[in-house]
Kinemage of the C-alpha trace (Angstrom):
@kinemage 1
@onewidth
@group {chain A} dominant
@subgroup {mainchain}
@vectorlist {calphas} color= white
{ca unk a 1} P 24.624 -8.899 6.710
{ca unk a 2} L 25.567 -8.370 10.407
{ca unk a 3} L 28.532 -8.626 12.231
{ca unk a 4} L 26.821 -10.966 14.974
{ca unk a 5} L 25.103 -13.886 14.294
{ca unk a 6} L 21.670 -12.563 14.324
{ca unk a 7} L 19.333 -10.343 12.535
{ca unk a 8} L 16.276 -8.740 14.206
{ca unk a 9} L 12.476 -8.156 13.206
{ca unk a 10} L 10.558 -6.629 16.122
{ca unk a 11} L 7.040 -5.835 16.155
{ca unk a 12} L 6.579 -2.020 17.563
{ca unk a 13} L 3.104 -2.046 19.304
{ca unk a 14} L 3.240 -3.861 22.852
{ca unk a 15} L 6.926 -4.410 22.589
{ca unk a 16} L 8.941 -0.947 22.259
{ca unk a 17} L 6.255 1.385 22.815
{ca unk a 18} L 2.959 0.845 24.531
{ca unk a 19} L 0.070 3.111 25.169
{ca unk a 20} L 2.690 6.114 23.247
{ca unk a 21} L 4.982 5.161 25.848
{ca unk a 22} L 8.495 3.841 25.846
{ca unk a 23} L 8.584 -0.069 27.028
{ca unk a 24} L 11.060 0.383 29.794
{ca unk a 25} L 15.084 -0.239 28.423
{ca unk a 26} L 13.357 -0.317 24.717
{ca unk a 27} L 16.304 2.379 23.899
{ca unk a 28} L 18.911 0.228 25.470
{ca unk a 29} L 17.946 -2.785 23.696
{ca unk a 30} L 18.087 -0.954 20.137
{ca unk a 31} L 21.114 0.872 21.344
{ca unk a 32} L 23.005 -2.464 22.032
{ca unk a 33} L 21.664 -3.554 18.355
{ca unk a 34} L 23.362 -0.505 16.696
{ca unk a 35} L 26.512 -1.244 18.859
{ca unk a 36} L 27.116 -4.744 17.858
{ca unk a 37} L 26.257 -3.805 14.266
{ca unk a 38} L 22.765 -6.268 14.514
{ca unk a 39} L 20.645 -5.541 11.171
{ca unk a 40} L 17.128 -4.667 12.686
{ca unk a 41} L 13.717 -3.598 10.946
{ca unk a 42} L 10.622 -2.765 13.151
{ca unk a 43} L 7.526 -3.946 11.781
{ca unk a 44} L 3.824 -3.327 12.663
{ca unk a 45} L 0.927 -3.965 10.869
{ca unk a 46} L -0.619 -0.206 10.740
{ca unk a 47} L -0.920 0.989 7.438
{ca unk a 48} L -1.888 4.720 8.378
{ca unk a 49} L 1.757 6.433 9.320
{ca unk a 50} L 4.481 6.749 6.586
{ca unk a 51} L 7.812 5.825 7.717
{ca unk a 52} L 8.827 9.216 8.878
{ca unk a 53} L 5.355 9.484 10.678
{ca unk a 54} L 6.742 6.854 12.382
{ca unk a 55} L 9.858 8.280 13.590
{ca unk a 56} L 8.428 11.579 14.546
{ca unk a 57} L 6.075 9.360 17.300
{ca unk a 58} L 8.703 7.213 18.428
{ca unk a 59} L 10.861 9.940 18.847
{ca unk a 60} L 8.439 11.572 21.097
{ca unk a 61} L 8.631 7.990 23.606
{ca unk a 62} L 12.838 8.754 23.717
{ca unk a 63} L 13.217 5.973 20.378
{ca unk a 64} L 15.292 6.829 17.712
{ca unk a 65} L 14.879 4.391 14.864
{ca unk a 66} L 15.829 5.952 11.342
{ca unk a 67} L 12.937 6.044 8.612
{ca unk a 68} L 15.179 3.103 6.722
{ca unk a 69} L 14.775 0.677 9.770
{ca unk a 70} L 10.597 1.067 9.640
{ca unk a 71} L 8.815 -1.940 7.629
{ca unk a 72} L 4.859 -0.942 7.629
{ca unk a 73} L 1.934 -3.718 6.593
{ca unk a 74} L 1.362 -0.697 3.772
{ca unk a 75} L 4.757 -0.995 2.330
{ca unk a 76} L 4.821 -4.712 2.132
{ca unk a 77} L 1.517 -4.375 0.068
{ca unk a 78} L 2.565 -1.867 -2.124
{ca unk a 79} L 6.137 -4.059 -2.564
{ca unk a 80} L 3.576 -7.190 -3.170
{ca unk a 81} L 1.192 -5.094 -6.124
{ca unk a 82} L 4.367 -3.602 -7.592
{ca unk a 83} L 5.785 -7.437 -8.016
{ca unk a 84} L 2.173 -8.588 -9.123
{ca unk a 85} L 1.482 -5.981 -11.559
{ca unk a 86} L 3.988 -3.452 -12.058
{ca unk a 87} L 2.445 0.642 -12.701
{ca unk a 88} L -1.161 -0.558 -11.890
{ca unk a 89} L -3.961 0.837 -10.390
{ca unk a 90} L -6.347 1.136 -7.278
{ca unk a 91} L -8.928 2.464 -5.761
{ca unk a 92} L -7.534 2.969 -1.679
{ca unk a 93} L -9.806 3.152 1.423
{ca unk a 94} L -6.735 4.174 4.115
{ca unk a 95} L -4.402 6.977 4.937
{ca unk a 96} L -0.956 8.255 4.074
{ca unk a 97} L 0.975 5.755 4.884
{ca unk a 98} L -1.026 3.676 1.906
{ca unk a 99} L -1.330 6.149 -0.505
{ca unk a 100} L 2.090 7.708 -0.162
{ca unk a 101} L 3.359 3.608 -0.308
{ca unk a 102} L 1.785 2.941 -3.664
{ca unk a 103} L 2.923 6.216 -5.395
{ca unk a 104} L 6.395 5.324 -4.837
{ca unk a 105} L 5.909 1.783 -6.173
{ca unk a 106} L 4.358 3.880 -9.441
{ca unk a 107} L 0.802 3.103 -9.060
{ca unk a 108} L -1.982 4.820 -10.107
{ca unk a 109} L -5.362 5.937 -7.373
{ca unk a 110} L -8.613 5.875 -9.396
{ca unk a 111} L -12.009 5.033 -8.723
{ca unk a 112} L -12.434 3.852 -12.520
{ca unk a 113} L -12.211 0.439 -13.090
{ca unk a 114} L -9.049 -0.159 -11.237
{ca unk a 115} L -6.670 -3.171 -11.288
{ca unk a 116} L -7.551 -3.956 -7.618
{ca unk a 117} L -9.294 -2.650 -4.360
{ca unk a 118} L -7.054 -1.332 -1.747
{ca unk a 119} L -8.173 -1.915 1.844
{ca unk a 120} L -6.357 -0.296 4.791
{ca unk a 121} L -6.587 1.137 8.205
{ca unk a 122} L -8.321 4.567 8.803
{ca unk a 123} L -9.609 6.468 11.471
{ca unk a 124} L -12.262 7.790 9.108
{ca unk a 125} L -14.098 4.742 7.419
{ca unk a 126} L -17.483 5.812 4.964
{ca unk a 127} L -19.755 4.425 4.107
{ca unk a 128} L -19.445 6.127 0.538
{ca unk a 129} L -16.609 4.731 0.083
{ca unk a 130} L -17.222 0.939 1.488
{ca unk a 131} L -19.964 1.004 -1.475
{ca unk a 132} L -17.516 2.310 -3.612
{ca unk a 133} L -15.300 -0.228 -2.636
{ca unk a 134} L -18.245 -3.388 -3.150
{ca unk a 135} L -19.238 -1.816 -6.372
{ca unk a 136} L -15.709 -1.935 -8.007
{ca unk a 137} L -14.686 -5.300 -6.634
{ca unk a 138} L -17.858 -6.357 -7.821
{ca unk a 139} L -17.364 -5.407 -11.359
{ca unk a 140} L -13.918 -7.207 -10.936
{ca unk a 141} L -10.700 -5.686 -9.470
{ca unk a 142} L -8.957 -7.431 -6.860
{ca unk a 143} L -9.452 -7.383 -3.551
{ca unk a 144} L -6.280 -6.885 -1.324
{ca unk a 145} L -6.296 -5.451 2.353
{ca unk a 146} L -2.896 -4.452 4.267
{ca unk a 147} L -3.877 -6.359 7.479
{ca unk a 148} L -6.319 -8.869 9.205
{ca unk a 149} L -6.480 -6.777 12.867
{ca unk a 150} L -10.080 -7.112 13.527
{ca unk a 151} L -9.754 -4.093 16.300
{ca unk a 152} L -6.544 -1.727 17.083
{ca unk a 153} L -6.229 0.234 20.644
{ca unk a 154} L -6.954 3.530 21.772
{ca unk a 155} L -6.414 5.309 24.804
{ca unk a 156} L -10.693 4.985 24.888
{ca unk a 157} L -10.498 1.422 24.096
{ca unk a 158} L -11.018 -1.011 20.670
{ca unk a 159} L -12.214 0.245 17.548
{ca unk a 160} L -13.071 -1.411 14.323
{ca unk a 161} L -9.978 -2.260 11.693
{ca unk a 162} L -9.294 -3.233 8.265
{ca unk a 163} L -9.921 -7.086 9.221
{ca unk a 164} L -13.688 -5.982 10.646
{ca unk a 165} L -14.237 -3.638 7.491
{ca unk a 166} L -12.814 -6.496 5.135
{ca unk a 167} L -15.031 -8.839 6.492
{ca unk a 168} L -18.254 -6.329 6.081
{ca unk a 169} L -17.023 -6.325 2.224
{ca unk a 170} L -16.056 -9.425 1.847
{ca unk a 171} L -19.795 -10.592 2.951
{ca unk a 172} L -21.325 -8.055 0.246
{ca unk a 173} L -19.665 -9.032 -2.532
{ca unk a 174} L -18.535 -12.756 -1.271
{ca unk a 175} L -15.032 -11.891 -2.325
{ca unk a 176} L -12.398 -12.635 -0.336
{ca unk a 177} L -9.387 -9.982 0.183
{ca unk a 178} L -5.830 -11.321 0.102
{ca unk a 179} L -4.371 -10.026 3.730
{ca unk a 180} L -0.828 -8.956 3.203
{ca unk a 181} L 0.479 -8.254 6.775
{ca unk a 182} L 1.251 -10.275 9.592
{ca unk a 183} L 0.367 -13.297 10.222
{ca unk a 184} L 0.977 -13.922 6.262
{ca unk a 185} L 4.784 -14.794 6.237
{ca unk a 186} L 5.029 -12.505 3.015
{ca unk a 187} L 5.379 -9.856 5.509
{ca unk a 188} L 8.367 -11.222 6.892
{ca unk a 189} L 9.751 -12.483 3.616
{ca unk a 190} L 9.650 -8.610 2.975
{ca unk a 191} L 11.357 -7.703 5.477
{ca unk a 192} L 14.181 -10.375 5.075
{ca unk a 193} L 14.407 -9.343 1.524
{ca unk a 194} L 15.047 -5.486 2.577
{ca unk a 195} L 17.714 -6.500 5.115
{ca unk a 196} L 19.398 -8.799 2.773
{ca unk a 197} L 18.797 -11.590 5.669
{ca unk a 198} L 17.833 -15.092 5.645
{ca unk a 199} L 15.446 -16.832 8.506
{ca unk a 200} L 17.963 -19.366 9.611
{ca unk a 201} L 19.474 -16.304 11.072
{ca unk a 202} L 16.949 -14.307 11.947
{ca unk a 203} L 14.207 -13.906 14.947
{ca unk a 204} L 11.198 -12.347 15.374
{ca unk a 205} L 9.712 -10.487 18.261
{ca unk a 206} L 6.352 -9.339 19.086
{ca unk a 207} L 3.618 -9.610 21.893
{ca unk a 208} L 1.006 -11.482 19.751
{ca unk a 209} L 0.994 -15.322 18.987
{ca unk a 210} L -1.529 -14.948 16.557
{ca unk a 211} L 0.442 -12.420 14.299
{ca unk a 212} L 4.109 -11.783 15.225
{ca unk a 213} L 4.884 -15.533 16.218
{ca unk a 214} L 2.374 -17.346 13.689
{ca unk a 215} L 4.353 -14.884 10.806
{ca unk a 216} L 7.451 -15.753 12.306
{ca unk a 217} L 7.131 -19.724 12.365
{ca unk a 218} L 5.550 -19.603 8.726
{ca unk a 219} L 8.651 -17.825 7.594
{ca unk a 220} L 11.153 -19.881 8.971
{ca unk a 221} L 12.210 -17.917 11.749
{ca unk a 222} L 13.101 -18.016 15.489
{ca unk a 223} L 10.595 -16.248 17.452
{ca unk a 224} L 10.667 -14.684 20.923
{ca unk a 225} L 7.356 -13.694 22.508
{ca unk a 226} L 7.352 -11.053 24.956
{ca unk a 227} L 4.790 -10.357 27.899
{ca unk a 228} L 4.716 -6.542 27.649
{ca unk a 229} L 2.041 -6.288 24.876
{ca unk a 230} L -1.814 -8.512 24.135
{ca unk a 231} L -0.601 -12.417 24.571
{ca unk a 232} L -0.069 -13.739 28.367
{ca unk a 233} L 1.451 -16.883 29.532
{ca unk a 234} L -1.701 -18.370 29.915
{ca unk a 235} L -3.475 -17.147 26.557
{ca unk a 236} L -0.434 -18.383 24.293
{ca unk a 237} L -0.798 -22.090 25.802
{ca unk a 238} L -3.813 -22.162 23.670
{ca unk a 239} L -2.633 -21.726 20.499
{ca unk a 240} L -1.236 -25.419 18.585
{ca unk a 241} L 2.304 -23.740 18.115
{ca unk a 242} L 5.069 -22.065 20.589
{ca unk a 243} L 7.141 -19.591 20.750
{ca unk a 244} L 11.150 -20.242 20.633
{ca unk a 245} L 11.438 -18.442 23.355
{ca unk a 246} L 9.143 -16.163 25.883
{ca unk a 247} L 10.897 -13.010 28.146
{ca unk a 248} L 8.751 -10.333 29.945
{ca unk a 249} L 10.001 -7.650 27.776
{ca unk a 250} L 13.015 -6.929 25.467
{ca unk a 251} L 14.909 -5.626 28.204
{ca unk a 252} L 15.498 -9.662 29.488
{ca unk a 253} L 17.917 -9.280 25.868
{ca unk a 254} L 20.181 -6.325 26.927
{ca unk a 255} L 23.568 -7.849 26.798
{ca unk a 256} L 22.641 -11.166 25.068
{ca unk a 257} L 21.551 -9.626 21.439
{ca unk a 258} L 24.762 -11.349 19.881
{ca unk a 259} L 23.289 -15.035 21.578
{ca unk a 260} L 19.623 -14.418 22.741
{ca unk a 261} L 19.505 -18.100 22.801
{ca unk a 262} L 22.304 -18.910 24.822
{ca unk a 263} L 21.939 -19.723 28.251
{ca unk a 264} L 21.859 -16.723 30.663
């Protein structure tokens, strides 16, 4: 456990990097974290980048967050298959992060009637391997995908993720995949679990209500929403829950981390 009262689960995307840029004070916040001896993990839902992928791009905005304080939507899935069926197999549509995720949980990548289908994000999506993918779930493996993001950013705008391709199989086979990433709390859970933290002491951040806060209520923890990222003011008064608290970025927390609830 920490030394304050807290422990922290940030998202990455919108609220310490944005655009491959550092969110202004990001480093001081984390700094002040590692001072006070606050447990932290960042989380985001991309299932492409290993770990140390991870660090090598967040190094390059001026963050330096160790491989050990990294909690990807691929690992959580790989932790979830490992605890579901221990040394199975898959067939993956995704990258590195995914593959490399699942070997070190012991599982096996086959396209022969494996224990489940493996859905994650990918800059190169076939169509080879979509029918793949609809044959074998199909003929009966499972269908699991590391995230429900319908579209991810690029510097050229949207594109098409796992959540869009998941629903393009789902349709085809009328199968429905079992989302492991935010907003399922079993994300968080995850990450809890790997800090040795519980949610009465623990917040979440991130920029989205429908992911990072929905996650964070459904697990039991305090959330902070912050305006640097996808949700506004105005768009989270639509949604039917709120927020514990809302800042304009994670640089309102710099010398309140041990009482981010406190009054200013």
């Amino acid at each position: 456990m920490t030394e304050g009262r807290w422990t922290y689960l940030s998202d990455m995307d919108g609220v310490l990097v944005r655009e491959e840029h550092l969110v202004p004070r990001a480093d001081e916040f984390l700094g002040e974290l590692r001072d006070n001896g606050i447990g932290f993990l960042v989380l985001t839902n991309n299932s492409i980048y290993t770990p140390r992928d991870l660090r090598a791009r967040l190094l390059r905005t001026g963050l330096d967050i160790p491989e050990e304080s990294i909690w990807t939507s691929a690992m959580a899935t790989a932790q979830f298959l490992d605890s579901q069926r221990p040394g199975g197999t898959a067939f993956v549509i995704g990258e590195a992060g995914l593959t490399t995720a699942l070997h070190e949980v012991g599982y096996v990548l086959t396209e022969r009637d494996p224990d489940y289908v493996v859905l994650g994000e990918t800059r190169t999506y076939s169509f080879s391997s979509i029918t793949n993918a609809i044959r074998l779930i199909d003929g009966g493996a499972k269908f699991i995908a590391t995230n429900p993001d319908a579209t991810g950013p690029t510097m050229e705008g949207s594109l098409p993720a796992t959540g869009s391709v998941a629903a393009l199989i789902e349709k085809a086979t009328g199968r429905s995949p079992y989302f492991v990433g935010k907003p399922n709390p079993l994300m968080m859970r995850s990450a809890l679990r790997r800090l040795g933290a519980h949610s009465e002491s623990t917040l979440m951040i991130g920029d989205r209500m429908d992911t990072d806060i929905h996650a964070g209520i459904e697990a039991g923890l305090q959330t902070v929403l912050v305006l640097t990222g996808i949700s506004t003011p105005e768009s989270a008064e639509r949604y039917p829950y709120r927020p514990t608290k809302v800042i304009d970025s994670v640089a309102d927390l710099i010398g309140r981390t041990l009482d981010p609830f406190g009054e200013a």
